[in-house]
N, C-alpha and C positions, 0 to 999 in steps of 0.2 A: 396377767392372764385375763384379768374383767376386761380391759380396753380392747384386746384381742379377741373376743367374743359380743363385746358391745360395736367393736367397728365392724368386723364379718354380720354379724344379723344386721346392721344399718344398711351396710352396701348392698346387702340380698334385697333388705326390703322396698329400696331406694330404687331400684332396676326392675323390678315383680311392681312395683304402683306408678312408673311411672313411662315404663316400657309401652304399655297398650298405646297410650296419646302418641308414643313418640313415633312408633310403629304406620297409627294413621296419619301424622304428618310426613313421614316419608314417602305413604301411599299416594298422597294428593300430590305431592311433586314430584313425582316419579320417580321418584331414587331407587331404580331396581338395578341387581346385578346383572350383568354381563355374561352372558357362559361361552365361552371359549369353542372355538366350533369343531375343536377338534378333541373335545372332551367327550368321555363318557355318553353315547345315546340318551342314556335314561337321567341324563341331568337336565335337556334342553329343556323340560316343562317346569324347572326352580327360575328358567328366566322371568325378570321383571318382581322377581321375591325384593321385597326391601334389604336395600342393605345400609351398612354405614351405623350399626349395630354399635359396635363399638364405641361411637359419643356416649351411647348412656351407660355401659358398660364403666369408661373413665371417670364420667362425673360420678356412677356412682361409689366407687371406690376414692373419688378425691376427696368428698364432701366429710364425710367420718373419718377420713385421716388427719384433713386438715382442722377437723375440730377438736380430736382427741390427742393429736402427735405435739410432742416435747421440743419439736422442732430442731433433732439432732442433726448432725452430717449423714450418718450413716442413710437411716429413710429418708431422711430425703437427696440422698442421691440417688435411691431407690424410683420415688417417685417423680421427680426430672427426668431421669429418663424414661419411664414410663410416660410419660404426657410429652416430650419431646419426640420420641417414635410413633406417639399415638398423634402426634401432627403432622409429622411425613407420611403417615397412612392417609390421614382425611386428606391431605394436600392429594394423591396418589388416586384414592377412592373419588373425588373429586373432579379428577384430571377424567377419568372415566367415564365418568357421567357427563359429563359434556363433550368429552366427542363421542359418547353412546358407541363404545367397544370395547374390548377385555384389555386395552394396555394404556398403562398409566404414565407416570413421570418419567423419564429417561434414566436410564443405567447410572449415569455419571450424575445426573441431580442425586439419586440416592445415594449413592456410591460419598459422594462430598458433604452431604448434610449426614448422613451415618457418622465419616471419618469427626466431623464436629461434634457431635452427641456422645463421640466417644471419647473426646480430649476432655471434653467438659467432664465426663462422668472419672475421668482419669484426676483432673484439678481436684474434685468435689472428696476424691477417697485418700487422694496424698496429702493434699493442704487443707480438706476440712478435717476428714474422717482420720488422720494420721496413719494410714494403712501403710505396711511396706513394703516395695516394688518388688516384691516377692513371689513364687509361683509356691505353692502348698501342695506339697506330694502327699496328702494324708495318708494313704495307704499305708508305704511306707517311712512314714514320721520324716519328711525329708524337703527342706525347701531351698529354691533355687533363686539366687539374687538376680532379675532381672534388667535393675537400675536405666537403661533409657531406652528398653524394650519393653517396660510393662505397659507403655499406652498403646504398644501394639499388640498382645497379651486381650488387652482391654477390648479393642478396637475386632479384635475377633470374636470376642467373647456376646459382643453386642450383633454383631452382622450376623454369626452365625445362628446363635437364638434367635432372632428375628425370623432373619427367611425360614427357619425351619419350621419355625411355629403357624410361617403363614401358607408354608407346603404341606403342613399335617389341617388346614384352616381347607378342607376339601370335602367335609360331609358332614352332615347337620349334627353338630352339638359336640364333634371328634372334638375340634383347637378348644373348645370349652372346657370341656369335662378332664381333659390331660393338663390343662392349666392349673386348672382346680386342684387336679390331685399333685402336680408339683411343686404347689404354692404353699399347699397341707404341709409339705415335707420341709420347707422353709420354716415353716410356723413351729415346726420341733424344733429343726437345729438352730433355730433363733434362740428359742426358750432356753434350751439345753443350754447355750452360751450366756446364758442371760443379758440378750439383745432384745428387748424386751418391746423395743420402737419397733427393731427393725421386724420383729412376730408380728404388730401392726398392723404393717403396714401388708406383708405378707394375708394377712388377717383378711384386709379389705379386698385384696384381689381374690381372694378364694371367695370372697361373698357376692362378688361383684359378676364374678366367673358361674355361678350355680345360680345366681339370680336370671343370670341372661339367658342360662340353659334351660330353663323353663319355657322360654319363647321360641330356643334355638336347635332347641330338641326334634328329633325329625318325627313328624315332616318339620320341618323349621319355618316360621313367620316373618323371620329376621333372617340376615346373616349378618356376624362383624364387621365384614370386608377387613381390611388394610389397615383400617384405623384399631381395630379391636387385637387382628393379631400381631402387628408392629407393635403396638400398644401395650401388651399382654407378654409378649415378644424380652422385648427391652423391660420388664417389670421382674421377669427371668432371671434376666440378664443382668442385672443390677441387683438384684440376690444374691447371684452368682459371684459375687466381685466384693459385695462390703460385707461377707459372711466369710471371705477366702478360701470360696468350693470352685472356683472355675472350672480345674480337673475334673472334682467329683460330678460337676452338673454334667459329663457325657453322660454316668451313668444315673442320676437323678431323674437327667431329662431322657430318658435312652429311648423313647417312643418317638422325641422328638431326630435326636439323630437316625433312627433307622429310617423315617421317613425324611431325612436331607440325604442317607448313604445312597438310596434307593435309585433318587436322582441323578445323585453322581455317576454310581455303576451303569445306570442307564446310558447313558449321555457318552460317559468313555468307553465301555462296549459297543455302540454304534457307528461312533468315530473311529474306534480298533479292527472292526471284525464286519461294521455294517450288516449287525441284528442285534436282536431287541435282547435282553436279560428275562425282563418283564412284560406284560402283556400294555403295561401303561404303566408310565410314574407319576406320580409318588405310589408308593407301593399298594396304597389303601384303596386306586382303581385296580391293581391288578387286581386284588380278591374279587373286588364288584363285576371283572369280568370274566371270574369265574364262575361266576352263580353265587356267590354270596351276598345276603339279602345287606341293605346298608344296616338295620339296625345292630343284625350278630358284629358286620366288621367293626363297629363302634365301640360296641360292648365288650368283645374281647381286644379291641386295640386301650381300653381303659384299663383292662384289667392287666394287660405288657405293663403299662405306664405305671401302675401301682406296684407291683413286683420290682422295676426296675426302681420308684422313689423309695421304696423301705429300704430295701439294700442298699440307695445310697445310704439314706441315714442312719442305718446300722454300722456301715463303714465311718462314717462322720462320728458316730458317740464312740469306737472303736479305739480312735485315732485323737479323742479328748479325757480321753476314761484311763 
């Protein structure tokens, strides 16, 4: 439990002293965001906000991991793919800024280096972590041999944490503070199992996650971009998988899925019926075009997130107890 409060206060503090510098060298090179022109009105004056938020986010949860960690399989399968997705964001965030518009690396570039981060993250839990290709019904005490479907199992588990995390990554300090409180909930059921790396490692992203919030808090100074919530994304996601909560992370992460369902329903209701569900998705525009001010949707979109990670982990001690 000390390495897990000594790596969280490091990462906090590591991001809060080192953020400001990094912030103005973003400034001097231009690294501002993109906003999408068909986004929310009241967003177009965050253009040219620093982003790319996210590099110091990573480092600073890498640096007190890699100092304090025992160097098991499990965290660090954890944190591979954490710095593996947080490379396909900056490659992504990257691609943006140089041709100075809101779209980044091609469907099929992601789409192929995902499927690779997630074979990897698949070798890393069979042949290091000894995991077995099993699907864990906690609920009810019930689990499914998946044998040469679990890297695909996996390989969802990763794409879909990610993109969610980077559709709910829409209003200052929202993908932060939902990170944080899902990363908390890892920090238990690590404990609880006495996973004591993998609370860690968990440990550093929640400090890394509340550090950045301070800058990214609205109005925000920063944003992550791509690289913070890929990054952030796949650190989830790889929780998800060397802890054998896959199932449980819908409802862990359940702030994160309503804002990927959101998108869906939207998308296949327009294609079905051509009208909207929504006024805008991901769901966290529609409130804004309702008149809800961004700071309430944040705040109560944290407070969903926290409801829905206690009751995972109530379920998880449940289902070990």
């Amino acid at each position: 439990m000390g390495r897990v409060l000594v790596g969280g206060t490091a990462a906090l503090l590591i991001c809060i002293f080192l953020s400001p510098k990094f912030i103005s060298f973003l400034r001097r090179r231009e690294f501002g965001q993109q906003i999408r022109e068909e986004g929310p009105e009241n967003h177009h004056h965050k253009a040219g906000t620093p982003t790319m938020g996210g590099i110091i986010v990573l480092l600073a949860l890498s640096v007190p991991f890699l100092v304090l960690s025992d160097f098991e399989w499990r965290p660090l399968g954890v944190f591979a793919v954490a710095i593996a997705c947080g490379l396909l964001g900056f490659a992504d965030d990257y691609t943006k800024l140089v041709r100075r518009r809101s779209l980044g690396l091609r469907a099929r570039t992601k789409l192929l280096v995902t499927i690779a981060i997630s074979v990897g993250l698949w070798a890393i839990a069979v042949y290091g972590a000894h995991l077995p290709s099993t699907l864990r019904l906690r609920v009810v005490d019930y689990q499914v041999y998946l044998g040469p479907f679990y890297p695909l199992l996996i390989y969802l588990v990763v794409a879909g944490t990610t993109s969610a995390v980077n559709l709910t990554d829409g209003l200052d300090g929202l993908a932060a503070g939902c990170i944080a409180i899902v990363a908390l909930a890892y920090i238990a059921i690590a404990l609880l199992s006495a996973r004591y790396q993998v609370a860690l490692v968990a440990g550093c992203v929640v400090g890394a996650s509340i550090g950045f919030l301070w800058f990214n808090a609205f109005p925000a100074t920063v944003f992550m971009g791509d690289t913070g919530s890929l990054g952030l994304g796949g650190a989830i996601a790889g929780l998800a998988v060397m802890t054998k909560t896959e199932i449980l992370l819908i409802l862990i992460g359940g702030i994160f899925v309503i804002e990927a369902l959101s998108v869906l329903i939207q998308v296949a209701y327009f294609r079905l019926r051509r009208r909207r569900v929504f006024l805008m998705a991901p769901i966290h525009h529609h409130f804004e075009l309702q008149g809800w001010s961004e700071t309430k949707i944040i705040l109560r979109f944290w407070i969903v997130a926290a409801v829905c990670a206690a009751i995972g982990f109530v379920l998880y001690k449940q289902s070990v107890g």
